[in-house]
N, C-alpha and C positions, 0 to 999 in steps of 0.2 A: 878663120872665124867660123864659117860654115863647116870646118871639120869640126872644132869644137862643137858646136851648137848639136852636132849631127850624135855625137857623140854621149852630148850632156841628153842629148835628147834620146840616143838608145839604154842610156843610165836611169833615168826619169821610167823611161816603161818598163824597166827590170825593178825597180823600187817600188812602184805606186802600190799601194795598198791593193788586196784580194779582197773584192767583195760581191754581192750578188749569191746569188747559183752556187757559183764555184765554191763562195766562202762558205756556205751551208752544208754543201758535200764534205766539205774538209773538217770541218768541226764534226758531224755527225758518226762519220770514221773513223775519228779521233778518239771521240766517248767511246764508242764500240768498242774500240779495240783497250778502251783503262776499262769498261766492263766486263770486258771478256777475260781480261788478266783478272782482273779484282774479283768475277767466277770463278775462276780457276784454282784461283790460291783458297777460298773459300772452300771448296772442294775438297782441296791437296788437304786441307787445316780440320775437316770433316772429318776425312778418313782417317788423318792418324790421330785424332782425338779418339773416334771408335779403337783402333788400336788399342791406343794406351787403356781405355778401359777392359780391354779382354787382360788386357795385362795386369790392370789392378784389381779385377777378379779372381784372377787368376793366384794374387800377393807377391807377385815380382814388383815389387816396389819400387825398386830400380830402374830397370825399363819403362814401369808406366809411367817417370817421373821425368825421365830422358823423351818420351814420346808427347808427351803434356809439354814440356818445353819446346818440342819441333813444333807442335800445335801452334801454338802462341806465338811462335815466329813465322809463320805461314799467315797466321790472320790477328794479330794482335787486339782485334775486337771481339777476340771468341773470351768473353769474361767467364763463362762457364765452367771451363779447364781452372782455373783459378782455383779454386776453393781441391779438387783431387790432386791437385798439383802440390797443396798445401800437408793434403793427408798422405802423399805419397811420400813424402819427404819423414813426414810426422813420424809414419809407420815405420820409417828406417831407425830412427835414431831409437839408442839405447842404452836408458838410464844407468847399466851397470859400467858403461865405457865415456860415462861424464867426465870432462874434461880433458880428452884425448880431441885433438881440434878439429879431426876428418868427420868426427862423431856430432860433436858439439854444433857444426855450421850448419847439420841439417834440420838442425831444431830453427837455425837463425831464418834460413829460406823458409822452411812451414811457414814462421811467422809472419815472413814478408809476404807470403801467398794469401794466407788467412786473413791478411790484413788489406791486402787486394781486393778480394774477394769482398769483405764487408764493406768495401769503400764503392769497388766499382757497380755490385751487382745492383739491379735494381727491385723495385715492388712492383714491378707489371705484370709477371706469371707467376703464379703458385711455385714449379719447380726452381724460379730465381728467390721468389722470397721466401725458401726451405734451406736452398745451400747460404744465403746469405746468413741465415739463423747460426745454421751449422759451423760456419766459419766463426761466428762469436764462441760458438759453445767448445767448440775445440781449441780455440784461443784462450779460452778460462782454462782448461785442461792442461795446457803446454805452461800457462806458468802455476801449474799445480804442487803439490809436494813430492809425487813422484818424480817431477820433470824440474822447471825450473824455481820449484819452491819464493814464488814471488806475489804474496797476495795483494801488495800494492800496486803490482799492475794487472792483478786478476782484479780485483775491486769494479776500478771503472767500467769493464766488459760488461759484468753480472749488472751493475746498473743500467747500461745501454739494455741488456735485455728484458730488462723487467721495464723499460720506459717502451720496450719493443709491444712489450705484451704484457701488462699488467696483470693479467688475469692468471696467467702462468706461474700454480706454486712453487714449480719446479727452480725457477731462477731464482723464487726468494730462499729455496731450501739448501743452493749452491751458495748463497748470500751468506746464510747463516752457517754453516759448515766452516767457510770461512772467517769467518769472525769469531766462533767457537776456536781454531784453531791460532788464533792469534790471541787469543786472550779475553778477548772483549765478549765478554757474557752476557751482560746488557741487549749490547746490539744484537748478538745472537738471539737470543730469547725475541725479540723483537720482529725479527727478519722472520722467524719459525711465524709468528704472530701475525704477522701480515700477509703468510701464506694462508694462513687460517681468514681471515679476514677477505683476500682476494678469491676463494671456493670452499664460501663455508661449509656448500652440501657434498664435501668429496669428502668421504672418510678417511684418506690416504695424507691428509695435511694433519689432521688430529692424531695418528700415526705416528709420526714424523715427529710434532711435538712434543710425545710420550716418549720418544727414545731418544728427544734431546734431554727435557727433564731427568729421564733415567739415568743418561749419561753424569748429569749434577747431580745424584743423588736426590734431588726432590721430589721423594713419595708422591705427596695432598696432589700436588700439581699432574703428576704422572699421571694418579688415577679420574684426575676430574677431566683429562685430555681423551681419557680411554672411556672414560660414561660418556663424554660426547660423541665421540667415535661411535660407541653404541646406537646412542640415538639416531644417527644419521645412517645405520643398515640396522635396526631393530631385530631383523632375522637370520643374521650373518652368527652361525655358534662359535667362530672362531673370535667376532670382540669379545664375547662372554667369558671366552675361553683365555683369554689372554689378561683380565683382569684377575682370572683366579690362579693364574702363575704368576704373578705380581706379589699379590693376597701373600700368596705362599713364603714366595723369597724374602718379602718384609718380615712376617712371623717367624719366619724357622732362623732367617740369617742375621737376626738384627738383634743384638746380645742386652741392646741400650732399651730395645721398649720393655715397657710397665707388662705387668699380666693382664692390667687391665686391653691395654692396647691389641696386645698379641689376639688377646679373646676378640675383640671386634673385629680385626686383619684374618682372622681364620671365619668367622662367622660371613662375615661379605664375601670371601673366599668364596668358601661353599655354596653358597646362594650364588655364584657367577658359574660355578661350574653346573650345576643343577641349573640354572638357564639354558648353559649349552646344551646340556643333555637333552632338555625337552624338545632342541631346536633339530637334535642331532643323538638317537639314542647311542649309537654304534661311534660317538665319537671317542676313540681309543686315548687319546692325549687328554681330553675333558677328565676320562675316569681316572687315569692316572694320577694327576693333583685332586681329585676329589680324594681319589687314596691317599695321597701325602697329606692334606690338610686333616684328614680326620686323625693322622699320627698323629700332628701337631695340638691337638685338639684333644688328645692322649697324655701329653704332655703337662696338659695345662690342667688337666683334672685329676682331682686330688685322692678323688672314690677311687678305690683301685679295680673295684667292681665297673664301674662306670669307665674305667680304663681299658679293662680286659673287652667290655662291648665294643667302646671306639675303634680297639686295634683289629677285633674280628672283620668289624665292616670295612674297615680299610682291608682285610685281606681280600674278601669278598668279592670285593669292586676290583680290587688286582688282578684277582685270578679273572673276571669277566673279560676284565681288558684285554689279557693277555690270551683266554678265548675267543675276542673276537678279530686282536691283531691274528691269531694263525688262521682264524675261516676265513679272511681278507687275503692271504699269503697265498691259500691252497685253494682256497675256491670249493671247499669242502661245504658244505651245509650242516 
């Protein structure tokens, strides 16, 4: 009995609980040492992130994709790697070897990266909520028509970015591109429209909406996009300049208007390139379609007298041009 006891009793003081002192040293040692690993790996996960960027500056797309992936398994909270890890992949695959499956998977990983990436990164630093962008905007690219031609899962991106940043024409002009390209014209025109609407003082959306119009054929529309655009740089000779190459192409290429028509489309013509000019006497492209328009302007008149003048002064202005394009060339005076 007294060995038992002796026994249960050197059992009892090998078991009891650690506490006091001692327990506080042992735990404090403990952290130390998961901090000291969890530094380390941090470290280890540092450097070859640095790494793989020399590498994907470097366009070894391969190794920096392979060094992005060491990364990430050294510190699995480095979200950063995410989004180059996504481009590194992106940059390998190629369009011309679709559907070859070595080829094809690397589109599948971009994705899954890029999709990381917008998921895990956050809005705390400027350089996190730039790759996070970036991760959307290259995820519209990958199911783009060069790549995987899939506008229904581009759609909801290009919406996520414009809910990102409303203000941003650019996502409405991906918006609308896409929708042009599907057919939906409507919404197109629409999209173009709300970029206009989201920076109406940027010249560059009334741009944008003139060469969507163009693209349909719609004149009236085309040029009332491009008077806006004026408005908003008054002293830019290249809007002026780009109504009266419009001017031009409607008059000379459009077999369907009236004379009367042609005569007004050559007259506002001229009056936009004569803007330019004042803005910009030496502008070589300006005189150029002033010289086309006044051939056109040739054309339309009946005087033959009145002909032989218009086509002199279009030579006039030719030869200026072509004066001033070679003292531009040579630097001759």
């Amino acid at each position: 009995m007294s060995t038992n006891s002796h026994r249960g009793g050197a059992m009892y003081r090998q078991l009891k609980p650690i506490k006091g002192p001692l327990l506080a040293v042992m735990v404090v040692v403990g952290l130390a040492s998961t901090i000291a690993c969890s530094k380390v790996d941090e470290f280890k996960s540092r450097m070859t992130f640095r790494e793989a960027n020399t590498a994907y500056q470097a366009a070894d797309y391969k190794k920096a994709a392979e060094l992005y992936e060491l990364a990430l398994q050294q510190n699995p909270a480095l979200v950063d790697v995410l989004f180059f890890l996504g481009n590194a992949y992106d940059n390998q695959y190629k369009p011309a070897l679709q559907g070859q499956p070595e080829n094809d998977v690397l589109l599948t990983k971009a994705i899954e990266n890029y999709e990381a990436a917008s998921a895990k990164l956050a809005d705390d630093t400027p350089d996190h909520k730039m790759l996070k962008i970036r991760s959307l905007q290259y995820l519209v690219a990958v199911y783009g028509s060069d790549k995987l031609d899939d506008p229904v899962r581009a759609e909801p991106i290009i919406l996520r970015l414009i809910q990102n940043d409303p203000s941003d024409p650019a996502n409405y002009f991906q918006l609308g591109q896409l929708y042009e390209g599907a057919g939906l014209y409507d919404e197109a025109e629409k999209a173009y429209t709300l970029a206009k609407q989201a920076r109406p003082n940027d010249p560059n959306v009334y741009v944008q909406l003139a060469n969507y119009y163009n693209r349909q054929g719609q004149f009236d529309k085309k040029i009332a996009a491009l008077e806006e655009r004026a408005q908003q740089e008054p002293n830019n000779p290249e809007a002026y300049y780009t109504m009266a190459v419009f001017y031009w192409e409607e008059a000379y290429r459009n077999p369907r208007l009236t004379e009367s028509a042609k005569q007004t489309y050559v007259t506002k013509g001229m009056e936009a390139a004569d803007h330019s000019l004042q803005l910009k006497s030496d502008y070589v492209e300006a005189m150029v379609y002033k010289s086309l328009l006044l051939r056109v302007q040739a054309l339309i008149e009946k005087d033959p007298a009145k002909q032989q003048a218009f086509l002199r002064q279009a030579d006039t202005i030719r030869d200026q041009a072509e004066a001033v394009r070679v003292k531009k060339a040579t630097g001759v005076s």
